[in-house]
C-alpha positions in Angstrom: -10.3 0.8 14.1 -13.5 1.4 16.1 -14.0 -1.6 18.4 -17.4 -2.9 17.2 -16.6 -2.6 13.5 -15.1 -5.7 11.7 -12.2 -6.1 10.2 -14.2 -6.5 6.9 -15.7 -3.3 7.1 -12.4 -1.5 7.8 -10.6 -3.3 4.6 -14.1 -1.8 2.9 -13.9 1.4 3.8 -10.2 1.6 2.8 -10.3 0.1 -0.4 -13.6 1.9 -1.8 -11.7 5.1 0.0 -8.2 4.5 -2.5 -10.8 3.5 -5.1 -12.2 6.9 -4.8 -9.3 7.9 -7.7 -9.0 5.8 -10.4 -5.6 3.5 -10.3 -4.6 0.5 -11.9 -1.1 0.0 -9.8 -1.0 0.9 -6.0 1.7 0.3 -3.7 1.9 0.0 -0.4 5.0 1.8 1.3 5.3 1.3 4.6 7.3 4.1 6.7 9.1 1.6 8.3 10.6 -1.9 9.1 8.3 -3.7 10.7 5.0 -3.1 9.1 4.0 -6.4 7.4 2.7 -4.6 4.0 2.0 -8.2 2.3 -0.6 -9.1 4.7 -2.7 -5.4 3.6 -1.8 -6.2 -0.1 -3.6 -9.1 0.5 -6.5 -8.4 2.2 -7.4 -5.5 0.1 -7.1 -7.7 -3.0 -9.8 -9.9 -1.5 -11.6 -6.7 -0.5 -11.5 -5.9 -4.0 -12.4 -8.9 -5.3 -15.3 -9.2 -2.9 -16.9 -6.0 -4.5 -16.7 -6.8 -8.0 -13.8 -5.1 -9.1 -12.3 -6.6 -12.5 -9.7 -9.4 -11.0 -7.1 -8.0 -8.8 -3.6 -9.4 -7.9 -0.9 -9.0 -5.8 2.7 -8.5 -7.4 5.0 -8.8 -4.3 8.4 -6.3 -4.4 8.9 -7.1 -0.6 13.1 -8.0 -0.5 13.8 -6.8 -4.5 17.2 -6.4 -4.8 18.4 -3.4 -7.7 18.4 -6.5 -10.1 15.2 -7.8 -9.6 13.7 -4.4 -9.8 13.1 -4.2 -13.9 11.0 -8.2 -13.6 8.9 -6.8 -11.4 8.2 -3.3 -12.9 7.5 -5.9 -15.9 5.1 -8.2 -14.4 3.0 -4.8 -13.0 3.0 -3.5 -16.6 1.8 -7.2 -18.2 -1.2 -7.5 -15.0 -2.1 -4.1 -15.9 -2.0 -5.1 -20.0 -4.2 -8.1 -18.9 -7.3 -5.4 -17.7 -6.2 -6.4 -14.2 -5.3 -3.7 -11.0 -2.6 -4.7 -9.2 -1.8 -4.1 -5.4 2.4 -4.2 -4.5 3.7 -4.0 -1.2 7.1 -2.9 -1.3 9.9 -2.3 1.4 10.1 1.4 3.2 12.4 3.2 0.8 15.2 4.1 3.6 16.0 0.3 3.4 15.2 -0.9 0.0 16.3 1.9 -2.2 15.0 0.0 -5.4 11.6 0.2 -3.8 11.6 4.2 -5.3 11.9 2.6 -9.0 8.7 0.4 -8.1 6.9 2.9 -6.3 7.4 5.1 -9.5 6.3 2.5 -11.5 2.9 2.6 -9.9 -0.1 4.7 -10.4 -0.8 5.6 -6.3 0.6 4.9 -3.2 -0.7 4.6 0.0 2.0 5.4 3.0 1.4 2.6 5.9 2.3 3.4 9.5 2.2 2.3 13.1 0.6 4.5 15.2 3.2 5.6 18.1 6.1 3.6 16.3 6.5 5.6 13.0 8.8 8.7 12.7 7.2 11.6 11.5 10.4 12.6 9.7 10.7 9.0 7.7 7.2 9.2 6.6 7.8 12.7 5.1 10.9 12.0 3.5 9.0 8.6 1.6 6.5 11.3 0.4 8.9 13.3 -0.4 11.2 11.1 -2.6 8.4 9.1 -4.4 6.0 12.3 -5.6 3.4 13.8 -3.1 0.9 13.6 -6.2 0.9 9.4 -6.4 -0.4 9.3 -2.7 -3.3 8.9 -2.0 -3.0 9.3 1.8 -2.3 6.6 4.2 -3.0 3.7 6.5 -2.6 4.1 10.4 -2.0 0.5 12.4 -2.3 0.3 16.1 -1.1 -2.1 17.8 -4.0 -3.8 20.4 -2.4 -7.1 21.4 -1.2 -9.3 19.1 -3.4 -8.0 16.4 -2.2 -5.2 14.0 -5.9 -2.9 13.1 -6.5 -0.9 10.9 -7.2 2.9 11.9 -7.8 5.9 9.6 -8.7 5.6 5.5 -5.8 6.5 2.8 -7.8 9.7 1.9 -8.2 11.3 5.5 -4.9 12.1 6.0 -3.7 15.2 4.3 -0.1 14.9 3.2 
């Protein structure tokens, strides 16, 4: 993130950037352990929100076990039947293998990762297992502080 933009404006130009395709279930993947995928879930809800987008909610699949996978590919489906779009962090697929059923389950994907932390090689084997096709692109953190920033739109990175 540039250092005299707000956060506001970086959660804008990320969410009209993924809005750019038309969606109506995106996950979040991050690459790996570590990035906090709930807290971007939520703030691009509210980003969505803000702008007038038809109500958008957050179906959490952070921690699904195998058997929680089908209730939660369910409540996607019933947001989706209500006219809603729905934004669903999930776990990075090399710890949470029910994560690729969810991930599949969804529209797009944008892949999350921390700047200097995230393996080249994990990121490109997420692509690779969910579908190249359902990403959109990705989201690049860097860490300043105690403060996790957002860095690059989900459609400027060619995957």
């Amino acid at each position: 993130m540039k250092k005299n933009s707000t956060p506001n404006s970086d959660w804008q130009r990320i969410w009209f950037s993924a809005r750019h395709r038309d969606w109506t279930s995106l996950a979040l993947v991050p690459s790996d352990a570590g990035v906090d995928v709930g807290r971007i879930a939520d703030m691009l809800a509210t980003t969505g929100r803000l702008h007038g987008e038809r109500h958008v909610s957050v179906v959490s699949a952070t921690g699904v076990r195998l058997e929680g996978v089908q209730p939660i590919v369910d409540a996607i489906a019933a947001s989706i039947g209500r006219g809603e779009i729905v934004v669903i962090p999930v776990d990075p697929v090399a710890d949470n293998p029910g994560a690729i059923a969810i991930l599949r389950a969804c529209s797009a994907a944008i892949l999350v990762v921390r700047l200097g932390e995230s393996q080249f090689t994990t990121a490109q084997n997420t692509i690779d297992i969910v579908d190249r096709e359902r990403f959109l692109g990705s989201i690049v953190l860097e860490k300043e502080g105690r403060h996790l920033l957002a860095t690059a739109e989900p459609t400027g990175l060619e995957l």
